[in-house]
Backbone as numpy.savetxt, mean C-alpha at the origin, in Angstrom:
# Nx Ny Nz CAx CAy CAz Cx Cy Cz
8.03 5.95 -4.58 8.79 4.81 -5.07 8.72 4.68 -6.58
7.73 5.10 -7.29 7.41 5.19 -8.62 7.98 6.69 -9.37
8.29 6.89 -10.54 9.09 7.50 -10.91 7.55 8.78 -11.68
7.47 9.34 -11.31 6.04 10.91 -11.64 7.00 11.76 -12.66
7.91 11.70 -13.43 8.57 12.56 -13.90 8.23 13.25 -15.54
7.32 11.86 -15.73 7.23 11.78 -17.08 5.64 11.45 -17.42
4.52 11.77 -16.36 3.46 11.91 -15.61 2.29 12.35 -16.74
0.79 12.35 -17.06 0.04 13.30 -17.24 0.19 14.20 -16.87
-1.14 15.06 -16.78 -1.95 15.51 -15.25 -2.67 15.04 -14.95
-3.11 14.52 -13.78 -4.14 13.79 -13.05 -5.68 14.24 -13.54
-6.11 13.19 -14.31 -7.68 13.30 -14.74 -8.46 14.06 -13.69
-9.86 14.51 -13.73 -11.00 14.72 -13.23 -11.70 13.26 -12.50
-11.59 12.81 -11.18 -12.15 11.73 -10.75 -13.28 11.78 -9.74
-14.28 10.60 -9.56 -14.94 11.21 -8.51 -14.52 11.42 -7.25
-15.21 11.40 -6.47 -14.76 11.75 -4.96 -14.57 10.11 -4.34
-15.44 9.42 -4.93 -15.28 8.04 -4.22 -13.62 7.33 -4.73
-13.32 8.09 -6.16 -12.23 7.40 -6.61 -10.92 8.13 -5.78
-11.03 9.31 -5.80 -10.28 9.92 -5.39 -9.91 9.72 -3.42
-10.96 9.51 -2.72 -10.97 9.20 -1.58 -9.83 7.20 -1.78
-10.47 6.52 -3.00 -9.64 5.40 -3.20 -8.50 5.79 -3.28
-7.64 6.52 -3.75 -6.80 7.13 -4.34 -6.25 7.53 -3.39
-6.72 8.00 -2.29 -6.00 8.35 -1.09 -5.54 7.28 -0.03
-6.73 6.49 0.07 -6.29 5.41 1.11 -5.04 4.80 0.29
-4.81 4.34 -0.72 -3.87 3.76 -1.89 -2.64 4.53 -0.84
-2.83 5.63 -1.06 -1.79 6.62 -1.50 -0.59 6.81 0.20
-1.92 6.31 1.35 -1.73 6.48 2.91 -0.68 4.86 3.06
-1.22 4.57 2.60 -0.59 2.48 2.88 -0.11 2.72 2.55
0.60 3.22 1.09 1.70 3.11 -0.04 2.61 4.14 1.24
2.68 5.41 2.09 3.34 5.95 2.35 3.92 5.47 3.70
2.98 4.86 4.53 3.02 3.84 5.85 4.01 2.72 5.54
3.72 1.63 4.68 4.55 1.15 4.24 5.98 1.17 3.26
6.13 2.23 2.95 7.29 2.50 2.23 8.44 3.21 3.11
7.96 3.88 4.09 8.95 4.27 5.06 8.20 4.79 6.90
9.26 5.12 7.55 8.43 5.05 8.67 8.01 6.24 8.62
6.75 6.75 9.33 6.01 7.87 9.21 6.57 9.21 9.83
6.62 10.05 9.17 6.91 11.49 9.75 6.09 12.30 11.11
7.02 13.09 11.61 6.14 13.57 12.71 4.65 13.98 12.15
4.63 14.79 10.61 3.67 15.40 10.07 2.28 14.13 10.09
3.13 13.33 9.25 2.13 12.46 8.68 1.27 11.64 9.86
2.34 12.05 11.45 1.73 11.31 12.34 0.32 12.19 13.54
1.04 13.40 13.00 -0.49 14.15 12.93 -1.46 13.84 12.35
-1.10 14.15 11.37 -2.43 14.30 10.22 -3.34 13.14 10.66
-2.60 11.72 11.03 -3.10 10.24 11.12 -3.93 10.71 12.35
-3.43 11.37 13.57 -4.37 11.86 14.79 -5.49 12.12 14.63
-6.19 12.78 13.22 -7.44 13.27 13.13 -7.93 12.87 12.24
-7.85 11.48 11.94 -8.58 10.61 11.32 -10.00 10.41 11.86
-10.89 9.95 11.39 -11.95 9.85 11.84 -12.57 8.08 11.36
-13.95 7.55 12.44 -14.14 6.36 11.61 -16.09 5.96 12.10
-16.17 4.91 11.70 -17.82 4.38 11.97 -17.18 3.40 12.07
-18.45 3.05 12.59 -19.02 1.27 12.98 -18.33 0.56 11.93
-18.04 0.58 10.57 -17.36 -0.59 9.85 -16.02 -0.82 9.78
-15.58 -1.66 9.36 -14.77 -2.37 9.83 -13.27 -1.29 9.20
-13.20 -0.18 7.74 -12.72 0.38 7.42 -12.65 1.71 8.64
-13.99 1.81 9.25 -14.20 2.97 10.32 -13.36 2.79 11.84
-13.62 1.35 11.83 -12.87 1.16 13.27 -11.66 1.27 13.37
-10.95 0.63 12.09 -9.08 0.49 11.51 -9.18 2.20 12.01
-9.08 3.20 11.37 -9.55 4.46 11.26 -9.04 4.91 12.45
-10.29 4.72 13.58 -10.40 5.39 14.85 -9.02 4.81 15.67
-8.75 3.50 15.42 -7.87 3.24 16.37 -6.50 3.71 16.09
-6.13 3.54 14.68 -5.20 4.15 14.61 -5.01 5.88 14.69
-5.68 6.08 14.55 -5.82 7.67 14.97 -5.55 8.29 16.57
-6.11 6.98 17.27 -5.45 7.10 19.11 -4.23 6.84 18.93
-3.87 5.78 17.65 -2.02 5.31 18.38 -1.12 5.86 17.55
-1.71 7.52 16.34 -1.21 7.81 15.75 -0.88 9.46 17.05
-1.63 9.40 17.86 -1.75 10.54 18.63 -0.98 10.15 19.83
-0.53 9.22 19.91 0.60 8.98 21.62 1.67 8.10 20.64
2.02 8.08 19.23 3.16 7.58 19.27 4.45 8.96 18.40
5.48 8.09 18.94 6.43 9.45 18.43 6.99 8.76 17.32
7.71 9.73 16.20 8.87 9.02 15.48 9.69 8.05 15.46
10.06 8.69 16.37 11.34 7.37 16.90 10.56 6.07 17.11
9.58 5.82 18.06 9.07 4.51 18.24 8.70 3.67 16.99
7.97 4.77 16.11 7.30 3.88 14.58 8.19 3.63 14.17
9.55 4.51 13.70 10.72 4.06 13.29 11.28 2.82 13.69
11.50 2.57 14.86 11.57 1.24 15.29 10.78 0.25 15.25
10.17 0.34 15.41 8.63 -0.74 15.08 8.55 -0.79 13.61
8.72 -0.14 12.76 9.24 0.12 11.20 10.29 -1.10 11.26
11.41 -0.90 11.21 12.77 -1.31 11.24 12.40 -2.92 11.58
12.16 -2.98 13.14 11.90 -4.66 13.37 11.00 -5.07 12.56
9.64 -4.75 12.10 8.63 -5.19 11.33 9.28 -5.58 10.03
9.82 -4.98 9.14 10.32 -5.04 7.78 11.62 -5.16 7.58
12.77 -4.65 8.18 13.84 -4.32 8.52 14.67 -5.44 8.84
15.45 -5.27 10.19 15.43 -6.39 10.96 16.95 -6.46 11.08
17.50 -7.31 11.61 18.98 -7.57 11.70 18.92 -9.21 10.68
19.50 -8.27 9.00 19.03 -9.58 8.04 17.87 -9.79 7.69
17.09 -10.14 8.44 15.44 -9.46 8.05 14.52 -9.10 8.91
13.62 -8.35 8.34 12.52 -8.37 9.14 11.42 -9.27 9.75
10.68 -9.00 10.77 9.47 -9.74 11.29 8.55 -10.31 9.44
8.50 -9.20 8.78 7.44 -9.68 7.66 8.28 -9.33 6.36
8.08 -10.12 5.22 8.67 -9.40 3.78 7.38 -8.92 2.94
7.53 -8.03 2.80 6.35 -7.40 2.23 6.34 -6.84 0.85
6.66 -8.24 0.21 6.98 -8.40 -1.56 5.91 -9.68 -1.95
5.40 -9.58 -2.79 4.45 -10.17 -3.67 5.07 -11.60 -4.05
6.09 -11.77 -4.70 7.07 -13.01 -4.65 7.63 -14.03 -3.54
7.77 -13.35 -2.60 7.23 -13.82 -1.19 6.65 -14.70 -0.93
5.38 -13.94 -0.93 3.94 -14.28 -0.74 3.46 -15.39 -1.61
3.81 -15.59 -2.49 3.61 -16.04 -3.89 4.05 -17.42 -4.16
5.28 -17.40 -3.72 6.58 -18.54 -4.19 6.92 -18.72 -3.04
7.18 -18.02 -2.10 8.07 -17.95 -0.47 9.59 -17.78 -0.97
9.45 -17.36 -2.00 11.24 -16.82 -2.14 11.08 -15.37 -2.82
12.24 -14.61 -2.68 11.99 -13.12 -3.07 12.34 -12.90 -4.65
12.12 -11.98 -5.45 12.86 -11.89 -6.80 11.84 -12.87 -7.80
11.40 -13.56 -7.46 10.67 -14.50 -8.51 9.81 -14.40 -9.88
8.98 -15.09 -10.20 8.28 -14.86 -11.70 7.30 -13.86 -11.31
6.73 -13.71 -9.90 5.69 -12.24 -9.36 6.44 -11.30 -10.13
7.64 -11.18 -9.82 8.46 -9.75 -9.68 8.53 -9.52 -10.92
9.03 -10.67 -11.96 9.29 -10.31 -13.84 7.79 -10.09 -14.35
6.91 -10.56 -13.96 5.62 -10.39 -14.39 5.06 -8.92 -14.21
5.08 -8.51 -13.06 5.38 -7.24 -12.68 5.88 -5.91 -13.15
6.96 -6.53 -13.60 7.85 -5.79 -14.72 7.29 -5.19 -15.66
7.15 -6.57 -16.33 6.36 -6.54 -17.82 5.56 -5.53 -17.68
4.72 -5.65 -17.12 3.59 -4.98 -16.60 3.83 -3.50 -16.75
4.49 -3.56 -15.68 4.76 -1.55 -15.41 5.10 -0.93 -16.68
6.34 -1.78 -17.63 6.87 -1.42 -18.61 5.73 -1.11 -20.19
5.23 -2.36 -19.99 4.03 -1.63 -21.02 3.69 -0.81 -20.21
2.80 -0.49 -19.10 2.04 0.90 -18.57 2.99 2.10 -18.47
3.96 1.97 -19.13 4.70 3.36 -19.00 5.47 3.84 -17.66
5.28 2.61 -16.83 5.42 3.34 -15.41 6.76 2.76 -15.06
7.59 3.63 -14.76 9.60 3.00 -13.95 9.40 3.53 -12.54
10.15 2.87 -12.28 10.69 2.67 -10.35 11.16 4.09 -10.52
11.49 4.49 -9.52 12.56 6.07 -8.71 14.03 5.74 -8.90
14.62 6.22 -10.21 16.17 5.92 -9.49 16.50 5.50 -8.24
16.25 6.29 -7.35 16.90 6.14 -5.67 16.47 4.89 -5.14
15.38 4.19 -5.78 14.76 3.26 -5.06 15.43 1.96 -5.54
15.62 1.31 -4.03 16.49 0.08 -4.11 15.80 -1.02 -3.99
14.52 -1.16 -3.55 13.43 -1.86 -3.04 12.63 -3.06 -4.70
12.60 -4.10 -4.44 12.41 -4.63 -5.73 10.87 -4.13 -5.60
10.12 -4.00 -7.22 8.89 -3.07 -7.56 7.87 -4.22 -7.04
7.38 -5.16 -6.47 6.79 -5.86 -6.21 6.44 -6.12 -4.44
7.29 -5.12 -3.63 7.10 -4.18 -2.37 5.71 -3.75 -2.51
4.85 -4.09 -1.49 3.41 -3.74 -1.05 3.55 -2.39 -1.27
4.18 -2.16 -0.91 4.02 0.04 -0.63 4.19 0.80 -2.10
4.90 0.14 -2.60 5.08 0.36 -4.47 3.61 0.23 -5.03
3.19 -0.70 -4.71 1.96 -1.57 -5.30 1.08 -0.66 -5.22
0.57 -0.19 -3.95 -0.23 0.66 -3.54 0.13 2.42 -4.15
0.90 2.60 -3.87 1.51 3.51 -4.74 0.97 3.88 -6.33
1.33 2.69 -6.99 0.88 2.53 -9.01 -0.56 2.38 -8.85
-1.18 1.89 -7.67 -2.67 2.07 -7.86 -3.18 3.19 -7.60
-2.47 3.90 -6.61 -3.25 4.92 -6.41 -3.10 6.20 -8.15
-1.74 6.14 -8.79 -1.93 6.44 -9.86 -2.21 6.09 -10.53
-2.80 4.89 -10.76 -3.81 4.34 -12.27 -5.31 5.30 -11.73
-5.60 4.77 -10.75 -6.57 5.39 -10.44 -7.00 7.11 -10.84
-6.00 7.78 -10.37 -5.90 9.50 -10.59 -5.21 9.73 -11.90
-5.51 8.60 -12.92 -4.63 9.07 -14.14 -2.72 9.48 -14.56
-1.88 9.67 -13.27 -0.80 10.11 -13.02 -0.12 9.27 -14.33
-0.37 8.46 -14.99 0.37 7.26 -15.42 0.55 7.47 -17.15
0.71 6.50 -18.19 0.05 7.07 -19.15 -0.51 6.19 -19.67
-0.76 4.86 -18.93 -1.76 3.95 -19.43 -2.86 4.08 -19.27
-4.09 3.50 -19.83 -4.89 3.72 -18.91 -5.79 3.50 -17.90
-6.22 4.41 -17.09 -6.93 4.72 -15.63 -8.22 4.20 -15.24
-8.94 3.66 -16.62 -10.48 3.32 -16.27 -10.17 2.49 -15.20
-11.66 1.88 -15.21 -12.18 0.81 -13.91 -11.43 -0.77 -14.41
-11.17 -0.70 -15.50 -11.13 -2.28 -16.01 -9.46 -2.06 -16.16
-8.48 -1.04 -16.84 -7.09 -0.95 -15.87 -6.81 -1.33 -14.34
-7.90 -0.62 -13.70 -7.05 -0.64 -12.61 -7.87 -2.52 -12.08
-8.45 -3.01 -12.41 -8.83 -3.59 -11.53 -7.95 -4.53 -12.82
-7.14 -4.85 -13.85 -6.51 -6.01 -14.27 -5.03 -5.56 -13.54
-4.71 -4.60 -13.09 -3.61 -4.82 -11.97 -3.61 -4.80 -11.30
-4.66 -4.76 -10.05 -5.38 -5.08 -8.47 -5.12 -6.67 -8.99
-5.96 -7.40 -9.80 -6.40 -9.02 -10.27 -4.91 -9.42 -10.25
-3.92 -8.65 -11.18 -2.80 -9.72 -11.84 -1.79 -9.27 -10.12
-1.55 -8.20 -9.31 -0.64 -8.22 -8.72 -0.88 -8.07 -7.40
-2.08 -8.21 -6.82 -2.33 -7.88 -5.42 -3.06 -8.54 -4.60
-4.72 -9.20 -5.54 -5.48 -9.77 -5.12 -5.14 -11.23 -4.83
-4.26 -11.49 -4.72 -3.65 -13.22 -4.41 -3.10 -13.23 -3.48
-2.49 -11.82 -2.34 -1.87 -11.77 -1.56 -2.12 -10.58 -0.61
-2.19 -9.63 -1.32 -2.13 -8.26 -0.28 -3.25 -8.46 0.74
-4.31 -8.87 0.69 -5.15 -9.01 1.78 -4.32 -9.82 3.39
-3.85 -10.95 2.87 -3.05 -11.85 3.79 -1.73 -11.05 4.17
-1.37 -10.54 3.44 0.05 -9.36 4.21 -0.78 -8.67 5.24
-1.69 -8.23 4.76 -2.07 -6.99 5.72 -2.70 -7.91 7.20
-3.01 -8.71 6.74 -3.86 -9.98 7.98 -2.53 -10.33 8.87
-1.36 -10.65 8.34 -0.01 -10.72 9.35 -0.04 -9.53 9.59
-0.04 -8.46 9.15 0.53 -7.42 9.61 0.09 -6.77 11.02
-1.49 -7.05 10.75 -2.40 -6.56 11.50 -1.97 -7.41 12.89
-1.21 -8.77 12.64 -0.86 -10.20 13.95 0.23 -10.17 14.47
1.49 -9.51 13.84 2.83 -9.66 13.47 2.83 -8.89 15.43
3.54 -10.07 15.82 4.22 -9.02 17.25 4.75 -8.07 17.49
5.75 -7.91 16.69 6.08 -6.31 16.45 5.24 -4.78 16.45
4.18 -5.39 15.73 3.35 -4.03 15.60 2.55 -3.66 16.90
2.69 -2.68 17.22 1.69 -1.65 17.92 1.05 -0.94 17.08
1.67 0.34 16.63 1.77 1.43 15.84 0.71 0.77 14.27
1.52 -0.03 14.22 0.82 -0.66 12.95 0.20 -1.93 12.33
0.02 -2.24 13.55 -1.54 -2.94 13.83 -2.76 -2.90 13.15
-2.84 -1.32 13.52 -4.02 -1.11 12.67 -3.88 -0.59 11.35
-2.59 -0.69 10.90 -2.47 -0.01 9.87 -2.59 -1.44 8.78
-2.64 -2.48 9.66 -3.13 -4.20 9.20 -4.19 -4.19 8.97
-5.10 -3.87 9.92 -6.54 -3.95 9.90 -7.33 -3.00 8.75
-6.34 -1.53 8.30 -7.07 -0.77 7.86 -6.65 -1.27 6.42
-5.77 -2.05 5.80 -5.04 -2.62 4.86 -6.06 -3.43 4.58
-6.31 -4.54 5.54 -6.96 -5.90 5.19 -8.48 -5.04 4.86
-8.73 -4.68 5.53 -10.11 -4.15 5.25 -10.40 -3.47 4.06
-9.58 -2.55 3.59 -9.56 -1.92 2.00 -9.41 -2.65 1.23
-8.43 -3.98 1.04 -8.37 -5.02 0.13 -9.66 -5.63 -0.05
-10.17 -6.31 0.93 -11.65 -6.29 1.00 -12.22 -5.63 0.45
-12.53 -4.59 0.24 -13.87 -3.80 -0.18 -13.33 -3.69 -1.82
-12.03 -3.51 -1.90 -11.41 -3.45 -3.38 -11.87 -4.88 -4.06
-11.52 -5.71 -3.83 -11.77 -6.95 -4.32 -12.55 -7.59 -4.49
-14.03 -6.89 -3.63 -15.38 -7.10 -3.48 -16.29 -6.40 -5.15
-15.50 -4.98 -4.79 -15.57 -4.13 -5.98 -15.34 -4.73 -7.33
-14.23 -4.92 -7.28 -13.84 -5.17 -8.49 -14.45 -6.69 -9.73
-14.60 -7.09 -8.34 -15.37 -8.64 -8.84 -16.79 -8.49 -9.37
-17.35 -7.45 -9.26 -18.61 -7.43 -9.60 -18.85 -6.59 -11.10
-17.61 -6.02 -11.49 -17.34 -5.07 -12.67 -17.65 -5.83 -13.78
C-alpha cells in the first residue's frame, strides 16, 4: 500500500526487530487484502506457546490449514467490504471521530510527508487504513523509509497514529461475527499492540 520506489536499503536489524517487522508486515498483508492460497500455507505452519501472542499463532494456523481462498475472500469482503459497507471500518478516523476522512487522516498526512513516505499510485484506500499503518511500521522499523528508523521514530508514530485505537480494532475484530478465518487474526493483532505499547512506554 506504501509506495518502496524511492526506498533505502533496509538497515542491519536485530532479530527481535526484524521478527517485529514481520508480524507488522503479516497484519499489514491480512488486512490489506484477502489472503492468497500461498500466504494461506505459509499461515498453516505457524507455530505458538502458552502466551497470549503463542495461542493467536496456533489457532490461526488450524484455520489457516482448513480454510480456502474463496471462503477468506468472503469473510474478507463481509468483514470490511460489504454491500456499502462493511461489518468493521478499519481507518483510524473512524475510530477516532466515528466519521471517515477526518483530522486522524490530515495528521497522518503530514506525517508520512515529512517521513518521505507516499501511498502506491494504485491505492485507493485512504492512508489511515490499519493495514497501511502496519505496513509504514513495519518499514520504519527495517529502515525501508528515509526517515528515521530508531526506537524513538518508530514509537512517535506507533504514539501519534495507532496507540489510541489499533488495539480496539483488533478487539472487534477478534468479536466481529463475520470472522472465522480472522478471528484470530484479532486476537493475534490485539495481542501485538499490547506488547508494542507495553514496549514502547517504557523507552
Amino acid at each position: 500500500m506504501v509506495n518502496t520506489a524511492e526506498v533505502q536499503c533496509p538497515k542491519s536489524i536485530t532479530e527481535e526487530d526484524r521478527a517485529r517487522a514481520q508480524m507488522y508486515q503479516l497484519l499489514g498483508a491480512l488486512l490489506g487484502s484477502p489472503p492468497s492460497a500461498e500466504l494461506l500455507s505459509g499461515l498453516a505452519t505457524l507455530k505458538g506457546d502458552d502466551s497470549s501472542l503463542g495461542s493467536a499463532s496456533k489457532q490461526l494456523a488450524a484455520l489457516a490449514a482448513r480454510t480456502s481462498p474463496e471462503i477468506s475472500e468472503r469473510e474478507y469482503h463481509n468483514l470490511f467490504v460489504g454491500l456499502g459497507r462493511g461489518e468493521l471500518l478499519p481507518y483510524a478516523s473512524y475510530y477516532l471521530t466515528g466519521f471517515l476522512n477526518e483530522k486522524p487522516l490530515a495528521v497522518l498526512r503530514t506525517d508520512l510527508m515529512k517521513r518521505g513516505i507516499k501511498a502506491s499510485d494504485d491505492v485507493k484506500e485512504p492512508e489511515d487504513h490499519i493495514g497501511t499503518l502496519c505496513e509504514v511500521m513495519a518499514g520504519i522499523i527495517t529502515g525501508e523509509f528515509p526517515c528515521d528508523s530508531d526506537v524513538a521514530s518508530q514509537k512517535a508514530f506507533f504514539d501519534a497514529h495507532m496507540k489510541k485505537w489499533a488495539e480496539l480494532f483488533f478487539s472487534d475484530l477478534e468479536k466481529a461475527q463475520s470472522a472465522v478465518f480472522y478471528g484470530p487474526v484479532g486476537s493475534l493483532g490485539k495481542a501485538f499492540m499490547a506488547v508494542e505499547a507495553e514496549a514502547f512506554a517504557i523507552q
